[in-house]
N, C-alpha and C positions, 0 to 999 in steps of 0.2 A: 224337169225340175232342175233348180240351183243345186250349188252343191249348200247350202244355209238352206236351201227349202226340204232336201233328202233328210239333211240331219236334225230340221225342226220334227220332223215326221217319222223318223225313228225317237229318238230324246221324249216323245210326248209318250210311248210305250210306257215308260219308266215312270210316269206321273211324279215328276219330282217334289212338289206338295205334299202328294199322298206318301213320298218315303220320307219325308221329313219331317213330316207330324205322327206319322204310322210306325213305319222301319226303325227310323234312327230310336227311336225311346227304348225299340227292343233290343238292340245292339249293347245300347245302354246297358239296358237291364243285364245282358248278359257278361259285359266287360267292361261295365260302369267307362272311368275318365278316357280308355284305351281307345274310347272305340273310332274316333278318327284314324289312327292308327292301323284302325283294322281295314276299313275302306280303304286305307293306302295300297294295304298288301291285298284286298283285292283287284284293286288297279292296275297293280303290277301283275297279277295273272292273267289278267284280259289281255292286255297289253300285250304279253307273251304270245296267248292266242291269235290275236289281230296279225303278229308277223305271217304265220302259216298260212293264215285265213286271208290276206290280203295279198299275199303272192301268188295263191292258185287263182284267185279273180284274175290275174293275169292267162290264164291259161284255160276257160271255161266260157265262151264269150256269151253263152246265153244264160237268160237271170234262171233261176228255181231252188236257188239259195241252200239251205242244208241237202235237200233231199240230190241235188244234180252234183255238191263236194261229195257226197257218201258214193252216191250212186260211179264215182271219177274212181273212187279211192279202192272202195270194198267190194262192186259189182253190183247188177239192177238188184240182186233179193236183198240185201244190206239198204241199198238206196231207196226202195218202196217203203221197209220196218220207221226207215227213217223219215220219210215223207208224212207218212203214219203217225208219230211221234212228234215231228213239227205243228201236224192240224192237231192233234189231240192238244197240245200243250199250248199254243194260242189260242182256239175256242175257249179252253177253260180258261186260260188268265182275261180273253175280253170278256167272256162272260159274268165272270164273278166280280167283273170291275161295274157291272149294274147293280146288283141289289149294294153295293158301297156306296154307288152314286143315290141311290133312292137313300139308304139312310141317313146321307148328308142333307141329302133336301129337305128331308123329312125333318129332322132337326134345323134346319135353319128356316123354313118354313112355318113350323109350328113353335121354336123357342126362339126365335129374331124376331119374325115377323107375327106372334099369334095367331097363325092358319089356323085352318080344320085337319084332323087328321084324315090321312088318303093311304091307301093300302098301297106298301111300297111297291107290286108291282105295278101298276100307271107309271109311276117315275122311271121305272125301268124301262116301260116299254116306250116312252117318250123320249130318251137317252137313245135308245135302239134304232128307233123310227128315223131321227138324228142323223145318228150316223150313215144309217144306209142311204137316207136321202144324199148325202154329200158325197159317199162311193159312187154311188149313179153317174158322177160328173167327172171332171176332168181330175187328174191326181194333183194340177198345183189349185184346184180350190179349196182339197184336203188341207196340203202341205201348206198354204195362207193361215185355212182356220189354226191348225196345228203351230202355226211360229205364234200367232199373235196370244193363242194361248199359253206359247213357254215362254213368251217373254211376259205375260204377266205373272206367272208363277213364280219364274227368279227374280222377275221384281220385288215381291213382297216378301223372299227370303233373304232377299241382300239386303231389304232395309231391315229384316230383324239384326241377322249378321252385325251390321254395321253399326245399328244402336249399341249391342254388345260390345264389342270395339270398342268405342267410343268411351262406354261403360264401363269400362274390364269386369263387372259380377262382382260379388260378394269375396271374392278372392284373389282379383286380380287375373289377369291375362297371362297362362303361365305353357310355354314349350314342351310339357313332359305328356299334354294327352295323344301327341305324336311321336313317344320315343316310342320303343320294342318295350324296354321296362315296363312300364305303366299297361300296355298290352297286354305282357305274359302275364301277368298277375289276374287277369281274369280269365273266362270260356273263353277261349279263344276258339274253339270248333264250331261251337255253336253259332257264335258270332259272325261269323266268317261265312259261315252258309246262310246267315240272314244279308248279310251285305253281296257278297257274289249273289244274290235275287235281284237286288235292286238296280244290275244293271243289264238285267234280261229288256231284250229289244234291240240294240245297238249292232248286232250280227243280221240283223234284218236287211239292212244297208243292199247286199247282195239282192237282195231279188226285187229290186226297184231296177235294174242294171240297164232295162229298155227304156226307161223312163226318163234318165237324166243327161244331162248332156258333159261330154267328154267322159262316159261312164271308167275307164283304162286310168285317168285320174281321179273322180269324184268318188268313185265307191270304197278307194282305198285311203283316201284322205279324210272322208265322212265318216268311216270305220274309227280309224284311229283318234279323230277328235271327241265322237262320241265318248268312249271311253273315259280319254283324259278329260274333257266335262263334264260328266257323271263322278268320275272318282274325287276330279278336286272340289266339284260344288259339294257333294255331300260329305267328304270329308271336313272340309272349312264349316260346313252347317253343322256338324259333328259335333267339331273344337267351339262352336262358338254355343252351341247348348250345352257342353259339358262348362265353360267359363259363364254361362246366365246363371247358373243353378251353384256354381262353388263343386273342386273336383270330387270334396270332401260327401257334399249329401248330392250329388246328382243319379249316381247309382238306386238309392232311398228312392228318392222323387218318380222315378221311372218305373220302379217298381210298385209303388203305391199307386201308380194314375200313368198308364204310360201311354196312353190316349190322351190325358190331359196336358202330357209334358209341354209340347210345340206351343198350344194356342196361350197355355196359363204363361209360358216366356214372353211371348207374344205380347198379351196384354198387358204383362209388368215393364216392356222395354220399348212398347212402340205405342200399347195407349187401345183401349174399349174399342174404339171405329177399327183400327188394324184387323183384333181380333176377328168382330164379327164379316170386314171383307175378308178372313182367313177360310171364313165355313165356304163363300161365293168360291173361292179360287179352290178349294177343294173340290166343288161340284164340277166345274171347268175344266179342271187337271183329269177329273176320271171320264168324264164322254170325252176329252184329248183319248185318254188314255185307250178308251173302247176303239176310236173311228182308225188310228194306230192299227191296232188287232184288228179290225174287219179290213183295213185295207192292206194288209201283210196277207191274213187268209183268201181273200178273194186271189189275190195272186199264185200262191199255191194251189188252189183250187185250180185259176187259169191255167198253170204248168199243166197239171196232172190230168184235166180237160185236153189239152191241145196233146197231150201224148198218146191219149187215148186210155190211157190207165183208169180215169175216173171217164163217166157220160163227154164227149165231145161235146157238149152242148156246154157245160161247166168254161169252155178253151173261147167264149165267143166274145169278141172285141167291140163295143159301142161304135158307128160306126161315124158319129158325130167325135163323142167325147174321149174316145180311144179309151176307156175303161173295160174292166172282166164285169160288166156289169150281173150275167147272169150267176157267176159265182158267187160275189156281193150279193146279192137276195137270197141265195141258198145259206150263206150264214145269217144272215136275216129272221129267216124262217129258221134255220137251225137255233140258235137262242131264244126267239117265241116257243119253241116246243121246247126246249129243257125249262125255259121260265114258269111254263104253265104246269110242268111236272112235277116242280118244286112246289110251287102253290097249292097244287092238290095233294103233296106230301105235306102243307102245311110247315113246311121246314120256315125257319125263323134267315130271314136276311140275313143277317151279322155271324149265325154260324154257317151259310151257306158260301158265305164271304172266304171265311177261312180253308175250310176243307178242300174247296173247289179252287181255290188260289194255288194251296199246299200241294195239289197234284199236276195240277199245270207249273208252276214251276220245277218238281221236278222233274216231268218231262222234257222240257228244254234243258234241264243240266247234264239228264242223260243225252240228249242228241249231241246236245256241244261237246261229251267228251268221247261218243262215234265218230262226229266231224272231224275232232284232234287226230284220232286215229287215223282214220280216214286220209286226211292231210299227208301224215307220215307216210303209209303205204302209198299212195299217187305219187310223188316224188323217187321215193326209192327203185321203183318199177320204169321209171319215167325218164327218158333222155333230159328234160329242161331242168332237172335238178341240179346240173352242174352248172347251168348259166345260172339259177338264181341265187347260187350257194349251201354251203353245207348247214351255217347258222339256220338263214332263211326257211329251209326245206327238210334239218330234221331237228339240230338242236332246241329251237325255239318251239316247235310242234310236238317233241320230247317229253320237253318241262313242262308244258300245258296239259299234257297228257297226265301225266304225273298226279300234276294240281288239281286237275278236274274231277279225277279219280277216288283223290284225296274229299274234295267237294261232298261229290256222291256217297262216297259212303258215309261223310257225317251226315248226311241227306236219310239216307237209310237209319243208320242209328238212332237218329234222332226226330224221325217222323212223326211221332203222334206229340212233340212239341210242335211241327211245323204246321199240323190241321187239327192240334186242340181235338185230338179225339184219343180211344183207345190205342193200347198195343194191339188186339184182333183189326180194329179197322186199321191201322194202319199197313200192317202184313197184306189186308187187300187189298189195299189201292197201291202199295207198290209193285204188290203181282201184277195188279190191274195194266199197268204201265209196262212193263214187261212184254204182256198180253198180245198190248198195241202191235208192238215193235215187230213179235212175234208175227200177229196177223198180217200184219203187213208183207215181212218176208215171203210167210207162206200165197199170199194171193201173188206175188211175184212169180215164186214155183209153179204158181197154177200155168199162169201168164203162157210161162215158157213151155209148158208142153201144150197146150191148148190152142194157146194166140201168142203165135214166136214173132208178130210182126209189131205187135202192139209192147212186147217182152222185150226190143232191140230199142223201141223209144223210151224205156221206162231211163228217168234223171235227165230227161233234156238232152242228152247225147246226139253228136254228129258222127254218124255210123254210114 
């Protein structure tokens, strides 16, 4: 892959549609005019991260992404919790990006086009089937379908953007939903851990690292753009829904319909056809969004295959198409059976959406602020710290740590806002996630007193 083909194929992670008809309303909701502002100062955390995280790519040459930095940092029982914790937390974010993609169809199917109603799992598993057929293949047929779907999505957000522009709103075009003022004045915790969500994917970059070419440049430069692409589109898409709606009632409007925010802007600034191609480019953004996560997971799986940690069989390369093809079907089949369990729980789509989102996310916020860690102790322990500097290698890996920390606990706090459920379920599913991490360590320990050969390859390591 290009280095434009890597970062079309992380960036689709993000479904930038789905957070700017989805995410941003709740942002809104929570820090009404600020909440561009808020995106900002998530930006500037990643960013932070990105330095630590793109210096040790110098020092790791082979891909397996979080699990092979913990594994660098903290030792293999740290580096399996975390490998652990990687697949948990991408399974559930592709997964619950199906029954979202079914309920888009489902409405645009049956209220666009007057279908027949279909039981959202068919659309799931037709989304599924999708994807996997496209893993099967080479990674730049992925990384094609995946650009040509991000550049339709920010297509159709820059002609809202621009309309507004154009427009100034009902109050004029005004510099203050980007100061700190207008920010501090609302949730800002909340906020801030709905925005640091929206750019879960972009740390992916790493475990593509056999795949692109000049990986020494393109993984650290793929890295860092991602970020600042994600923070200024959806920050600008931000400012320019808080100026469609007036600073005054756009808090209001988000709260009343905050589903309906993006499309009802939509329709009053770019015109009925926009809208209803808004529902198509939703359904597009989220199988981007799925084929993303199954080709992130298949590669983790490949690692942890070829290490021996997981069945070898999981580690076996296409011998045409150079893909983890056997991994790819193993998630395949892993989302058929949680799809059909759901089903026979009768659980409703739309909340399965949430709940299943809410824990995959925060399992990635937890690994990201292991890998921070992580980060720091490799360096500290490590002669190449002095060549890459003191910034580079602790202070910047420091403040991420900090920030991240900071993250999580308002993660924790505020759980049963983020999966719309109880305070009892939420206390389990964050144990739940703990659990992971846990398991994982422990089958590391096993590892090492049982099978010390298979214990020395655990993170990809050169031993």
């Amino acid at each position: 892959m290009s280095m434009w083909e890597l970062l079309a194929t992380v960036l689709a992670f993000s479904a930038p549609v789905a957070v700017v008809s989805g995410f941003i309303p709740f942002v809104i909701l929570f820090d009404g005019p600020g909440a561009p502002a808020i995106f900002l100062c998530a930006m500037l955390l990643l960013l932070i991260f990105a330095v630590g995280f793109t210096t040790m790519t110098q020092y790791l040459p082979r891909p397996g992404g979080f699990y092979a930095y913990v594994t660098a940092g903290l030792g293999r029982v740290a580096g399996l919790g975390a490998a652990m914790l990687a697949i948990m937390g991408y399974l559930l974010l592709g997964f619950c990006t199906l029954p979202f993609f079914a309920v888009n169809v489902d409405a645009l199917v049956r209220g666009t086009m007057g279908g027949p109603p279909i039981p959202w799992f068919f659309y799931a598993a037709a989304c599924g089937a999708g994807s996997g057929i496209l893993c099967f293949f080479r990674i730049d047929l992925s990384a094609k379908v995946l650009t040509v779907a991000m550049a339709l999505e920010t297509l159709v957000v820059v002609i809202f953007d621009t309309a507004v522009l154009r427009n100034g709103g009902p109050e004029g075009i005004s510099l203050a939903p980007l100061g700190l003022t207008t920010m501090a004045a609302g949730s800002v915790g909340v906020s801030i851990l709905f925005a640091v969500t929206c750019f879960l994917g972009f740390e992916a970059t790493a475990i593509f690292r056999e795949e692109v070419r000049d990986p020494e440049r393109t993984v650290p430069r793929a890295t860092y753009l991602a970020v600042l692409l994600i923070g200024l589109f959806y920050a600008f898409s931000a400012w320019m829904t808080v100026s469609a709606f007036g600073m005054s009632q756009v808090k209001a409007m988000a709260t009343a319909n905050p589903a309906g925010l993006f499309p009802h802007g939509m329709e009053m600034y770019v015109g009925r056809i926009a809208s209803d191609a808004l529902h198509i480019l939703l359904a597009t953004s989220q199988f981007a969004a799925v084929l993303s996560a199954q080709n992130i997971l298949a590669r983790y799986g490949m690692s942890l295959g070829i290490d021996g940690v997981f069945p070898r069989v999981l580690g076996r390369v296409h011998p045409k198409h150079q893909s983890p093809y056997v991994a790819s079907a193993t998630v395949s089949l892993t989302w058929l059976a949680l799809g059909l369990i759901f089903v026979m729980l009768r659980t409703p789509p739309d909340l399965l959406y949430a709940r299943v989102a809410g824990v995959g996310g925060f399992a990635i916020l937890v690994l990201m602020l292991v890998t921070s860690g992580a980060i720091i102790a490799f360096f500290q322990r490590s002669d190449v710290s002095h060549a890459a500097g003191a910034a580079r290698t602790l202070l910047a890996p420091a403040i991420a740590t900090l920030g991240l920390a900071a993250v999580v606990y308002l993660a924790i706090a505020n759980f049963p806002l983020l999966i719309g459920g109880s305070q009892g379920e939420a206390n389990a599913l964050v144990a739940l996630t703990f659990c992971v991490f846990a398991a994982g360590a422990g089958y590391a320990a096993i590892l090492r007193t049982l099978k010390p050969g298979i214990y020395r390859n655990i993170g990809r390591q050169i031993v």
